[in-house]
PDB file of N, CA, C and O in Angstrom, chain B, residues numbered from 101:
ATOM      1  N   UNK B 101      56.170   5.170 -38.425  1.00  0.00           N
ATOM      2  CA  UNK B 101      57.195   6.136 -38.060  1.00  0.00           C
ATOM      3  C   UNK B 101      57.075   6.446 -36.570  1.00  0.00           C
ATOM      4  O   UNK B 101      55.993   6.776 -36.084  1.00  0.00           O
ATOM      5  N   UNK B 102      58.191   6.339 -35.850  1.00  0.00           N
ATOM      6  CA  UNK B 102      58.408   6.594 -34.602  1.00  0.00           C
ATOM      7  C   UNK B 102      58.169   8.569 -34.245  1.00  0.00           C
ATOM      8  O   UNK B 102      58.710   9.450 -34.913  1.00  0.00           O
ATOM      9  N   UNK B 103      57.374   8.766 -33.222  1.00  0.00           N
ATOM     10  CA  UNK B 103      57.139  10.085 -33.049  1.00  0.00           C
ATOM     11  C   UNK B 103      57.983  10.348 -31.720  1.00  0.00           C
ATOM     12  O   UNK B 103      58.588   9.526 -31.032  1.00  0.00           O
ATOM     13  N   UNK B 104      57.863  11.618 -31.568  1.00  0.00           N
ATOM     14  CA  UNK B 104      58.602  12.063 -30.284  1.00  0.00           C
ATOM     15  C   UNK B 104      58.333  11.910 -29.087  1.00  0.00           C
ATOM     16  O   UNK B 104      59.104  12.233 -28.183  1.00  0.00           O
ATOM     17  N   UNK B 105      56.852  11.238 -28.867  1.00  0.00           N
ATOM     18  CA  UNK B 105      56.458  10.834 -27.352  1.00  0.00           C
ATOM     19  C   UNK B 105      57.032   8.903 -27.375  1.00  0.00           C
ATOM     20  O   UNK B 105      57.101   8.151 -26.403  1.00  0.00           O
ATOM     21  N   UNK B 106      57.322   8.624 -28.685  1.00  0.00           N
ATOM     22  CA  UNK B 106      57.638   7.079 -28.461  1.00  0.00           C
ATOM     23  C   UNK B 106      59.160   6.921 -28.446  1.00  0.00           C
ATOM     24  O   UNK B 106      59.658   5.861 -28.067  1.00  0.00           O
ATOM     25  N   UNK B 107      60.029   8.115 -28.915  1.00  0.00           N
ATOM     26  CA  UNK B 107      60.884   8.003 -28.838  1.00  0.00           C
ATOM     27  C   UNK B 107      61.556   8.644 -26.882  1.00  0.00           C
ATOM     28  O   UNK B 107      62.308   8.031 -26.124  1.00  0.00           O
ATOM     29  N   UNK B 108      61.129   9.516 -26.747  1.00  0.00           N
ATOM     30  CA  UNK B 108      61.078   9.832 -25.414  1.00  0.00           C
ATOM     31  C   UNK B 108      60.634   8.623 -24.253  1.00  0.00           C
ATOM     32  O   UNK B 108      61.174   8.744 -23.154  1.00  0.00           O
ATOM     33  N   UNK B 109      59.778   7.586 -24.422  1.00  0.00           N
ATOM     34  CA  UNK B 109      59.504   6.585 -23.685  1.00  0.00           C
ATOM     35  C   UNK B 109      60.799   5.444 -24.361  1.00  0.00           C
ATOM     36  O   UNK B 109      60.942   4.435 -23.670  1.00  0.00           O
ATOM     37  N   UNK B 110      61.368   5.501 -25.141  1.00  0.00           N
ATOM     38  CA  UNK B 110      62.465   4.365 -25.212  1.00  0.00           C
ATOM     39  C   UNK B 110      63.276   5.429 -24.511  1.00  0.00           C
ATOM     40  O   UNK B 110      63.060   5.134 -23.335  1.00  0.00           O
ATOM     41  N   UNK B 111      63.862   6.201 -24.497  1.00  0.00           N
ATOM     42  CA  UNK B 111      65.120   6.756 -23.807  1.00  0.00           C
ATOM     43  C   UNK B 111      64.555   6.802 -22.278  1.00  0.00           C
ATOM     44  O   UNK B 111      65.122   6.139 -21.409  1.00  0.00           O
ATOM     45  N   UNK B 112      63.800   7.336 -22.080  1.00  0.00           N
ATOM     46  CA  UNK B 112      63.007   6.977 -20.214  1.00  0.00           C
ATOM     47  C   UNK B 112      63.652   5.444 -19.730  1.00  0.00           C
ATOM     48  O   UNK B 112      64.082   5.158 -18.613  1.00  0.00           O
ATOM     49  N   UNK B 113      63.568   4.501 -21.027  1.00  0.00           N
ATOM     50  CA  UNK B 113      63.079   3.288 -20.442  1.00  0.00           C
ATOM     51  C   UNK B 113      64.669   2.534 -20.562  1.00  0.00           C
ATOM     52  O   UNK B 113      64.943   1.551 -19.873  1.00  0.00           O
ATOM     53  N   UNK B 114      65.505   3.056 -21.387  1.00  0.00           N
ATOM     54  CA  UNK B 114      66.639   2.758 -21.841  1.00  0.00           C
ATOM     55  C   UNK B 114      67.806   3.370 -20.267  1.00  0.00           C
ATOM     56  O   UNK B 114      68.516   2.690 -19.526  1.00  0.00           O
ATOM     57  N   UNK B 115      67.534   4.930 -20.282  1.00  0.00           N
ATOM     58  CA  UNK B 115      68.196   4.833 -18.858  1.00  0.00           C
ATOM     59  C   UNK B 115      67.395   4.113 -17.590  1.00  0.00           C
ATOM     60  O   UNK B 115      68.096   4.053 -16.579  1.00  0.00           O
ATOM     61  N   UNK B 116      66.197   3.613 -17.465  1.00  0.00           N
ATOM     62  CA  UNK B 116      65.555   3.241 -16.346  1.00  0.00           C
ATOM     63  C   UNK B 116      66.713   1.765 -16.030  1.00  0.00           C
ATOM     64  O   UNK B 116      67.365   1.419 -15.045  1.00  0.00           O
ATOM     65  N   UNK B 117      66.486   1.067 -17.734  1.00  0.00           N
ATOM     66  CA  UNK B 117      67.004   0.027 -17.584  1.00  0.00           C
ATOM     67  C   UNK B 117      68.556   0.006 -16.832  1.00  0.00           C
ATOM     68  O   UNK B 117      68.849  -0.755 -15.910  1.00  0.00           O
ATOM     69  N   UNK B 118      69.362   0.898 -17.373  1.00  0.00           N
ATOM     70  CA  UNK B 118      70.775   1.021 -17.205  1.00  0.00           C
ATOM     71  C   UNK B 118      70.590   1.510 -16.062  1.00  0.00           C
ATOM     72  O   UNK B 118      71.771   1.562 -15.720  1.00  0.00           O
ATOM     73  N   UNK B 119      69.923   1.987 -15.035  1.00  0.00           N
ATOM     74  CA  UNK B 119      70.134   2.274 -13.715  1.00  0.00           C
ATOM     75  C   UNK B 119      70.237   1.111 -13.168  1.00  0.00           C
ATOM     76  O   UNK B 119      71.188   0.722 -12.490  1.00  0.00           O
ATOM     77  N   UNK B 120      68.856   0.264 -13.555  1.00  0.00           N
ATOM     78  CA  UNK B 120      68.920  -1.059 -12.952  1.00  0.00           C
ATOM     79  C   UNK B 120      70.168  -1.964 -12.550  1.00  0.00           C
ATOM     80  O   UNK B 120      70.623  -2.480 -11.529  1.00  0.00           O
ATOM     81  N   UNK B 121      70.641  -1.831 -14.646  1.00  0.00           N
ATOM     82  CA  UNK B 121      71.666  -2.667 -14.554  1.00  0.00           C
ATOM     83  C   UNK B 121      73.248  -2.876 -13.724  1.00  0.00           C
ATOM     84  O   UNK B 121      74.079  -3.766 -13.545  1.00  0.00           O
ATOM     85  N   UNK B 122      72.998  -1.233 -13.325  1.00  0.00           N
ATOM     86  CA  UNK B 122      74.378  -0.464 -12.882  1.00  0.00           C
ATOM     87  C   UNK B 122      74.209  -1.050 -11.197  1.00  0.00           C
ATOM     88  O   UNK B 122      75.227  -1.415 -10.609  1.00  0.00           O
ATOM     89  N   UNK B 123      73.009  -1.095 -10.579  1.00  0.00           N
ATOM     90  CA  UNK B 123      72.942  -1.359  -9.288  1.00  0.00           C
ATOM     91  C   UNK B 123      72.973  -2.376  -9.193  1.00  0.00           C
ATOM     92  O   UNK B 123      72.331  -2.955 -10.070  1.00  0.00           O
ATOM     93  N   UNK B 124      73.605  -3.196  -8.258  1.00  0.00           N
ATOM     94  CA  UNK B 124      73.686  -4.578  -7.968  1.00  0.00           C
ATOM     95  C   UNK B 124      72.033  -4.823  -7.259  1.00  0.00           C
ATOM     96  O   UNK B 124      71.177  -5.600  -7.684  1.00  0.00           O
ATOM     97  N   UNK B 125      71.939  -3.984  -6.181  1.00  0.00           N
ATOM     98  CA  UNK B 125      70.488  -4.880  -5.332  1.00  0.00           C
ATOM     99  C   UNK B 125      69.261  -4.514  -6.161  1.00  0.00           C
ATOM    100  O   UNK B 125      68.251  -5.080  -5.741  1.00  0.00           O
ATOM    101  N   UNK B 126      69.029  -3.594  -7.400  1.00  0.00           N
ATOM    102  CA  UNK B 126      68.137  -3.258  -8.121  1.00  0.00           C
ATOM    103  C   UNK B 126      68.329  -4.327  -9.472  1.00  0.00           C
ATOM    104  O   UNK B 126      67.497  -4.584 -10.341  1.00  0.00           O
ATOM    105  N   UNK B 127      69.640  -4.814  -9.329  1.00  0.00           N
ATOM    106  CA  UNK B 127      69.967  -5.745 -10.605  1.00  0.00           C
ATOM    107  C   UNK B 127      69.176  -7.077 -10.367  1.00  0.00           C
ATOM    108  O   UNK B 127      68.539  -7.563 -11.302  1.00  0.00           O
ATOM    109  N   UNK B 128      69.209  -7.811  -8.857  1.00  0.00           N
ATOM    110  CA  UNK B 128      68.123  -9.193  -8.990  1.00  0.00           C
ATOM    111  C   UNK B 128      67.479  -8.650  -8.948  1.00  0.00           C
ATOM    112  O   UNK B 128      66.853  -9.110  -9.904  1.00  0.00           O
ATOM    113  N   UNK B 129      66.484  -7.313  -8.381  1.00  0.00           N
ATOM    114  CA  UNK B 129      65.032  -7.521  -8.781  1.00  0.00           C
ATOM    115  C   UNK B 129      64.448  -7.462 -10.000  1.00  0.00           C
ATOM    116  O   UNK B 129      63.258  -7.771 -10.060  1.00  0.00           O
ATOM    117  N   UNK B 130      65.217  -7.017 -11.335  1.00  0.00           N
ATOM    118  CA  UNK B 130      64.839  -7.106 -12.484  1.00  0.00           C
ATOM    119  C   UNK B 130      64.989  -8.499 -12.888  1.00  0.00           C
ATOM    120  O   UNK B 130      64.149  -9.091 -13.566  1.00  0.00           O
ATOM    121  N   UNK B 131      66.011  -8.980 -12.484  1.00  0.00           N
ATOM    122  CA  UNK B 131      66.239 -10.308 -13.321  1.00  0.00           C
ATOM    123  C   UNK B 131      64.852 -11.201 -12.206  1.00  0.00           C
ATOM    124  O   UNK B 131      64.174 -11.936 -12.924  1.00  0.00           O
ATOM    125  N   UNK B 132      64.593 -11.217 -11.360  1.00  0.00           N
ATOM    126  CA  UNK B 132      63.193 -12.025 -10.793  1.00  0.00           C
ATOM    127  C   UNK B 132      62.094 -11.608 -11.384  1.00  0.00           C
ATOM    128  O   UNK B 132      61.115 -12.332 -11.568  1.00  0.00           O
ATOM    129  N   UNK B 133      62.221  -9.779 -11.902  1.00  0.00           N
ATOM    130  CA  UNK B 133      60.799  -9.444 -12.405  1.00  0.00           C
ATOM    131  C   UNK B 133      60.970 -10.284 -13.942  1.00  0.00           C
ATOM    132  O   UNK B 133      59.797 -10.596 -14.146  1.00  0.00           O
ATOM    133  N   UNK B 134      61.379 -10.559 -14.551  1.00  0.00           N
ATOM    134  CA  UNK B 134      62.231 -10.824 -15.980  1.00  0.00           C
ATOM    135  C   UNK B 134      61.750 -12.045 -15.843  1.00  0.00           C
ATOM    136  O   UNK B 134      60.759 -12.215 -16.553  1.00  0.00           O
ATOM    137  N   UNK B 135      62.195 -13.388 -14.924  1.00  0.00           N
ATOM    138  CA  UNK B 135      61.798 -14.873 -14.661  1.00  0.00           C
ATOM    139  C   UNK B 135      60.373 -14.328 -13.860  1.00  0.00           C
ATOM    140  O   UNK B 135      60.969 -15.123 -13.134  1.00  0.00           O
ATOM    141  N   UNK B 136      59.665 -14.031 -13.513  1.00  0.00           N
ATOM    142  CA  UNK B 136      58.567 -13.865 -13.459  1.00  0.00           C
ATOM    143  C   UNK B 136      57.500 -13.944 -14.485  1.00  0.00           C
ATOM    144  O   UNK B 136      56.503 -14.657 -14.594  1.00  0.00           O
ATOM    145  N   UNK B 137      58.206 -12.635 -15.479  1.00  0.00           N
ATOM    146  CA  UNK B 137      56.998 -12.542 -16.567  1.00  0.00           C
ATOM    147  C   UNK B 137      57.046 -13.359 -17.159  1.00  0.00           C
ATOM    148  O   UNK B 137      55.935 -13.647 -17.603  1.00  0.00           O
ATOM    149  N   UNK B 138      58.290 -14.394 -17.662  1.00  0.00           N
ATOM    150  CA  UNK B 138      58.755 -15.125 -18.789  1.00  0.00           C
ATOM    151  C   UNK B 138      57.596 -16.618 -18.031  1.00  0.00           C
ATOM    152  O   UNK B 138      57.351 -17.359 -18.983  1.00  0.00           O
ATOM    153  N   UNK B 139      57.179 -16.958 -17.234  1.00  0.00           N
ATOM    154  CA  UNK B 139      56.694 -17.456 -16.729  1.00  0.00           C
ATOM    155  C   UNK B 139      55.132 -18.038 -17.720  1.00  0.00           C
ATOM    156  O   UNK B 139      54.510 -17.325 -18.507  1.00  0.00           O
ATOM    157  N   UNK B 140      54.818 -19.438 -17.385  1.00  0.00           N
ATOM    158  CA  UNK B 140      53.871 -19.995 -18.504  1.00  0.00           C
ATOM    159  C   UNK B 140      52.409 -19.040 -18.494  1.00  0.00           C
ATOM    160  O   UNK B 140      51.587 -18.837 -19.388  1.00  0.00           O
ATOM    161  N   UNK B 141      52.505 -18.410 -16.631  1.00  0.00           N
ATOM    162  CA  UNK B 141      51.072 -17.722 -16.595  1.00  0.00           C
ATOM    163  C   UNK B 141      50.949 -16.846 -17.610  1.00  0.00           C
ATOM    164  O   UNK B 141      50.049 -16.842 -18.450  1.00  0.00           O
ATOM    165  N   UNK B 142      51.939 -16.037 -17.521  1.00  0.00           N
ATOM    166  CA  UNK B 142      51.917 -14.608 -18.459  1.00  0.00           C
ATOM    167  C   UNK B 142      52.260 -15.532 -20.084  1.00  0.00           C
ATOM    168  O   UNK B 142      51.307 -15.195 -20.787  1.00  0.00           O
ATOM    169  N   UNK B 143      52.891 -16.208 -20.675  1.00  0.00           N
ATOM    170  CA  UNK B 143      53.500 -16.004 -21.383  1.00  0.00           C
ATOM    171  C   UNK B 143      52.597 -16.474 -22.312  1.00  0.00           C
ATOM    172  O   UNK B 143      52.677 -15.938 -23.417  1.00  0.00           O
ATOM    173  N   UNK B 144      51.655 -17.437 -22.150  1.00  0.00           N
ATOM    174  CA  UNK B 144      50.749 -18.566 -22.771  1.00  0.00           C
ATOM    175  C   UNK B 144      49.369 -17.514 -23.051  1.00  0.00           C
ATOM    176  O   UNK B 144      49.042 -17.459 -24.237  1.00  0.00           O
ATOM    177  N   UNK B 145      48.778 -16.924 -22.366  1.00  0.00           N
ATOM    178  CA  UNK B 145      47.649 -15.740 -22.693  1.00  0.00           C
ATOM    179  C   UNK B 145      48.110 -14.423 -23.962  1.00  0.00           C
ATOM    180  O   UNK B 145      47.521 -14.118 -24.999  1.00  0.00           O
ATOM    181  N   UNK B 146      49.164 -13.960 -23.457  1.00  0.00           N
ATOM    182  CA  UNK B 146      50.135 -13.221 -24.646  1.00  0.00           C
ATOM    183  C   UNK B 146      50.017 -13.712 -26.218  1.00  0.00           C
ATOM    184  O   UNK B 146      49.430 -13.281 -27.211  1.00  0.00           O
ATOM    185  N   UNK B 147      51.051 -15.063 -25.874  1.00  0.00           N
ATOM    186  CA  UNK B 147      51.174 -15.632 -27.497  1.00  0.00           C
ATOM    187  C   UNK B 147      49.411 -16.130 -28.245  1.00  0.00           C
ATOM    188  O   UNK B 147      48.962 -16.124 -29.391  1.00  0.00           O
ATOM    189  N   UNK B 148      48.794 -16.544 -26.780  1.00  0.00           N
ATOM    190  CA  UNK B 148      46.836 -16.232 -27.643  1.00  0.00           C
ATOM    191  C   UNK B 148      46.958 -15.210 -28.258  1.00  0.00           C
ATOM    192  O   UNK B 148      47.177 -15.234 -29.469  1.00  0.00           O
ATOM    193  N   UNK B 149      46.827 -13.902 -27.463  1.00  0.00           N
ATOM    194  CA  UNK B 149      46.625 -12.637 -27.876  1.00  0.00           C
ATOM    195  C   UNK B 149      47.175 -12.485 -29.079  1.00  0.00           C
ATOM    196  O   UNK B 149      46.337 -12.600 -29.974  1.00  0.00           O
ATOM    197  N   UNK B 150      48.558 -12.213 -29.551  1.00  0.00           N
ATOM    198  CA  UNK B 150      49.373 -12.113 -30.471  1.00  0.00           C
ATOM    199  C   UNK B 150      48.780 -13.112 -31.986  1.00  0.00           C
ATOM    200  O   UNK B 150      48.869 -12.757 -33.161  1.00  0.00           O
ATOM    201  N   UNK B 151      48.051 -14.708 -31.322  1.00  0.00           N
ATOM    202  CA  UNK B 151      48.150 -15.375 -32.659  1.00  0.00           C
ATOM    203  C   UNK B 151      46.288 -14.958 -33.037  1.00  0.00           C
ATOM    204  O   UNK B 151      45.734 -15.219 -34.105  1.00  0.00           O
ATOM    205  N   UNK B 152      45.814 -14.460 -32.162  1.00  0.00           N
ATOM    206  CA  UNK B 152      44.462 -13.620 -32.204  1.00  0.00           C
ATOM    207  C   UNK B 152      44.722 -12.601 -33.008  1.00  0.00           C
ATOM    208  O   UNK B 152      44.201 -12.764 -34.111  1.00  0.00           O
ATOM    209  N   UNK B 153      45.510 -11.298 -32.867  1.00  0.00           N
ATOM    210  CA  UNK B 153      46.084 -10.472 -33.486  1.00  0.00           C
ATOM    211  C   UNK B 153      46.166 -10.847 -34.969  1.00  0.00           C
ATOM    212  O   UNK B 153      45.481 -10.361 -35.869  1.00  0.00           O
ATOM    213  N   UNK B 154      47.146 -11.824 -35.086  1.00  0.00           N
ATOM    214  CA  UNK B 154      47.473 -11.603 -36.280  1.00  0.00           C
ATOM    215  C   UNK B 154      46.615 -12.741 -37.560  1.00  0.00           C
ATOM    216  O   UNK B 154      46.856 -12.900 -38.757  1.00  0.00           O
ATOM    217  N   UNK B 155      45.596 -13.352 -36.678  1.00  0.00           N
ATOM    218  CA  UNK B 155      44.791 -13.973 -37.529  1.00  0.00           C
ATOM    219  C   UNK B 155      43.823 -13.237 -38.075  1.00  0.00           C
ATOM    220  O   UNK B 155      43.165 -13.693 -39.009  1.00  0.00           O
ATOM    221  N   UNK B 156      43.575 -11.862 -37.519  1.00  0.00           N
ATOM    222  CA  UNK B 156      42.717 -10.911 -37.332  1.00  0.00           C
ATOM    223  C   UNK B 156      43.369 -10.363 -38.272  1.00  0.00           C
ATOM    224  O   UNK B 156      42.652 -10.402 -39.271  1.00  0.00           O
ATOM    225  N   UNK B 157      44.212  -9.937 -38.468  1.00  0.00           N
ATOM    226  CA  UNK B 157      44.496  -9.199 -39.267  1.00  0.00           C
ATOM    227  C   UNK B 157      45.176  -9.846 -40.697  1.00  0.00           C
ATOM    228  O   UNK B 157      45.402  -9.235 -41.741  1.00  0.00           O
ATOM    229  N   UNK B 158      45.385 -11.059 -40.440  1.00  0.00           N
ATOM    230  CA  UNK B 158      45.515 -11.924 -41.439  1.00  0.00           C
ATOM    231  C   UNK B 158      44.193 -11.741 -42.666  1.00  0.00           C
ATOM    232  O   UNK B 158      44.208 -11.197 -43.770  1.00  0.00           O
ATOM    233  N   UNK B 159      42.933 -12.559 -41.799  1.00  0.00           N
ATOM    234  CA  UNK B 159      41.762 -12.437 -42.343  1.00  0.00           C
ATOM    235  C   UNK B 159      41.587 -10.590 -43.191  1.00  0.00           C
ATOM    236  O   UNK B 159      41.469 -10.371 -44.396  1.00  0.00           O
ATOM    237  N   UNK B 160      41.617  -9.857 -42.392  1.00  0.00           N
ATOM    238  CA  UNK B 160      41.381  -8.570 -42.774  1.00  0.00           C
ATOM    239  C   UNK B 160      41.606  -8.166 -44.067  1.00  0.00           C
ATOM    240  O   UNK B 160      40.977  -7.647 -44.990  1.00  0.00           O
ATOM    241  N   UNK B 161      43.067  -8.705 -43.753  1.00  0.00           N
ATOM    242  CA  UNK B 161      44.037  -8.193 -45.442  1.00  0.00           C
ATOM    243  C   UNK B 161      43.579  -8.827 -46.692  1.00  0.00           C
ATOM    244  O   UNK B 161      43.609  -8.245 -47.776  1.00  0.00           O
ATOM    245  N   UNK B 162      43.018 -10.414 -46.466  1.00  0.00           N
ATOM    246  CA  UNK B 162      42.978 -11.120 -47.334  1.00  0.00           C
ATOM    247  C   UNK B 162      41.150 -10.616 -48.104  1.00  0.00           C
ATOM    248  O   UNK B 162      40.821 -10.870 -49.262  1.00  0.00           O
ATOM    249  N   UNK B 163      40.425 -10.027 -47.260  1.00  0.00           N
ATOM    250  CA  UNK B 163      38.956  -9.361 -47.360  1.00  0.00           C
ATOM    251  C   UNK B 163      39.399  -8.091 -48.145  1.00  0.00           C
ATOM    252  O   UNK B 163      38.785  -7.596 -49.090  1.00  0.00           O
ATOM    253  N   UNK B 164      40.849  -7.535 -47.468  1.00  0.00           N
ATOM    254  CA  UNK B 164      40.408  -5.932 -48.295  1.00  0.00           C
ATOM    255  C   UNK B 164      40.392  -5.040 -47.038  1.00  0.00           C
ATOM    256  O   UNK B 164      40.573  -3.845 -47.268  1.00  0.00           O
ATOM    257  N   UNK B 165      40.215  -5.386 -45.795  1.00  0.00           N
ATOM    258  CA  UNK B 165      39.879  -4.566 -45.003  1.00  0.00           C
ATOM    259  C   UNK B 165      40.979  -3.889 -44.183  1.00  0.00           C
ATOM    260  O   UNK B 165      40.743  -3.054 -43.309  1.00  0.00           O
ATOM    261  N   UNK B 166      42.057  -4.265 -44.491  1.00  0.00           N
ATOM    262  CA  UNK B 166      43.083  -3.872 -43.604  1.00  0.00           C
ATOM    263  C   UNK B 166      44.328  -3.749 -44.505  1.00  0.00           C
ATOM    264  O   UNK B 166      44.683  -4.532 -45.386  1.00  0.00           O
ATOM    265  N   UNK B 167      45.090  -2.279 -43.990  1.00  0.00           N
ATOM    266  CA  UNK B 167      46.329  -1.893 -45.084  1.00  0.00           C
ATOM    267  C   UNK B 167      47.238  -1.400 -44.169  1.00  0.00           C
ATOM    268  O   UNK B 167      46.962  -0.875 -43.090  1.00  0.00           O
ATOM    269  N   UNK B 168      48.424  -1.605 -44.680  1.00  0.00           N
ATOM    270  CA  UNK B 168      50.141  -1.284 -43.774  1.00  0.00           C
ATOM    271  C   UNK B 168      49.897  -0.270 -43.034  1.00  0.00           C
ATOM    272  O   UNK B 168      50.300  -0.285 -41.871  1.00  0.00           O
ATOM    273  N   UNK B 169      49.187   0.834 -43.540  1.00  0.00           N
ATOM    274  CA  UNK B 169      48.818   2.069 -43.181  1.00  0.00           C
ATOM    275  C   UNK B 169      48.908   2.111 -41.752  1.00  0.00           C
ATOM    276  O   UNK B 169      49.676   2.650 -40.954  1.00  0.00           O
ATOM    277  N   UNK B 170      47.925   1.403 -41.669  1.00  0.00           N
ATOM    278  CA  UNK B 170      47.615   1.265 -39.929  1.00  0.00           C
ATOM    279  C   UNK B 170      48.337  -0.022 -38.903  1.00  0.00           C
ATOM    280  O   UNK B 170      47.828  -0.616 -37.953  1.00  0.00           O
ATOM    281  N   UNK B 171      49.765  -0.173 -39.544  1.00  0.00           N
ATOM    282  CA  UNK B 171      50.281  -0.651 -38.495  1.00  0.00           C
ATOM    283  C   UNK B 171      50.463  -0.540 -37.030  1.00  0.00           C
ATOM    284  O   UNK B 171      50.481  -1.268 -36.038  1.00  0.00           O
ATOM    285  N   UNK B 172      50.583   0.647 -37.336  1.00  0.00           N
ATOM    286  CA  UNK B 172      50.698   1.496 -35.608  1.00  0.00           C
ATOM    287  C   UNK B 172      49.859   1.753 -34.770  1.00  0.00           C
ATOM    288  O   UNK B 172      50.019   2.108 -33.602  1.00  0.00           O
ATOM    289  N   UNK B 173      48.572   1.510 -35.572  1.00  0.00           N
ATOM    290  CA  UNK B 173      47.516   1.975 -34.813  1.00  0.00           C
ATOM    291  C   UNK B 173      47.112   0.297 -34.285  1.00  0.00           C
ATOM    292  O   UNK B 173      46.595   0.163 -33.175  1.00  0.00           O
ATOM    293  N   UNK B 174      47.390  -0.954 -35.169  1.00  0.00           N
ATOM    294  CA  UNK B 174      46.915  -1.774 -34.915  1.00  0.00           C
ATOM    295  C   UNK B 174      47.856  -2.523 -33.791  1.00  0.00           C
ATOM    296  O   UNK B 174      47.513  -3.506 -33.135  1.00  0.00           O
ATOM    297  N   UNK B 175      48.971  -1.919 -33.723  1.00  0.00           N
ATOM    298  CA  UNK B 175      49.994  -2.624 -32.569  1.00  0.00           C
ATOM    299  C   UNK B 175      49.949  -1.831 -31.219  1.00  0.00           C
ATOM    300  O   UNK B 175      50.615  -2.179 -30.244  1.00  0.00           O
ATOM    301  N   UNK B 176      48.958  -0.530 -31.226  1.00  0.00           N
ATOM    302  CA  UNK B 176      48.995  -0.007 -30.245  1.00  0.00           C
ATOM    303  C   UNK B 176      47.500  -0.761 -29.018  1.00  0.00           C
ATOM    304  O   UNK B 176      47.358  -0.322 -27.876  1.00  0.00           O
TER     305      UNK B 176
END
């Protein structure tokens, strides 16, 4: 369940974005920061992380050790 400090950081981040989008010379620097991240450096360590993640928690579930419960805590 979404709380009020996570919902307050999507609306922060929702107008941050739409400022961006609204300005033309603030508009390429998102789209360079955007082809930046999408980039093999960043993107290839991530999807580790992520298939780390969820083998981890793969294993967990299948032991007993891990329940839905703590989704949130485990994606934070």
């Amino acid at each position: 369940m979404i709380d009020n400090r996570e919902w307050a950081f999507l609306i922060y981040l929702g107008a941050g974005l739409g400022l961006f989008l609204l300005l033309g010379s603030l508009r390429s620097i998102l789209f360079e920061a955007v082809r930046i991240v999408l980039s093999p450096v960043f993107v290839i360590p991530v999807l580790l992380m992520a298939g780390w993640v969820v083998g981890t928690v793969f294993a967990a579930v299948r032991i007993g050790w891990w329940e839905a419960e703590v989704t949130m805590a485990t994606a934070e």
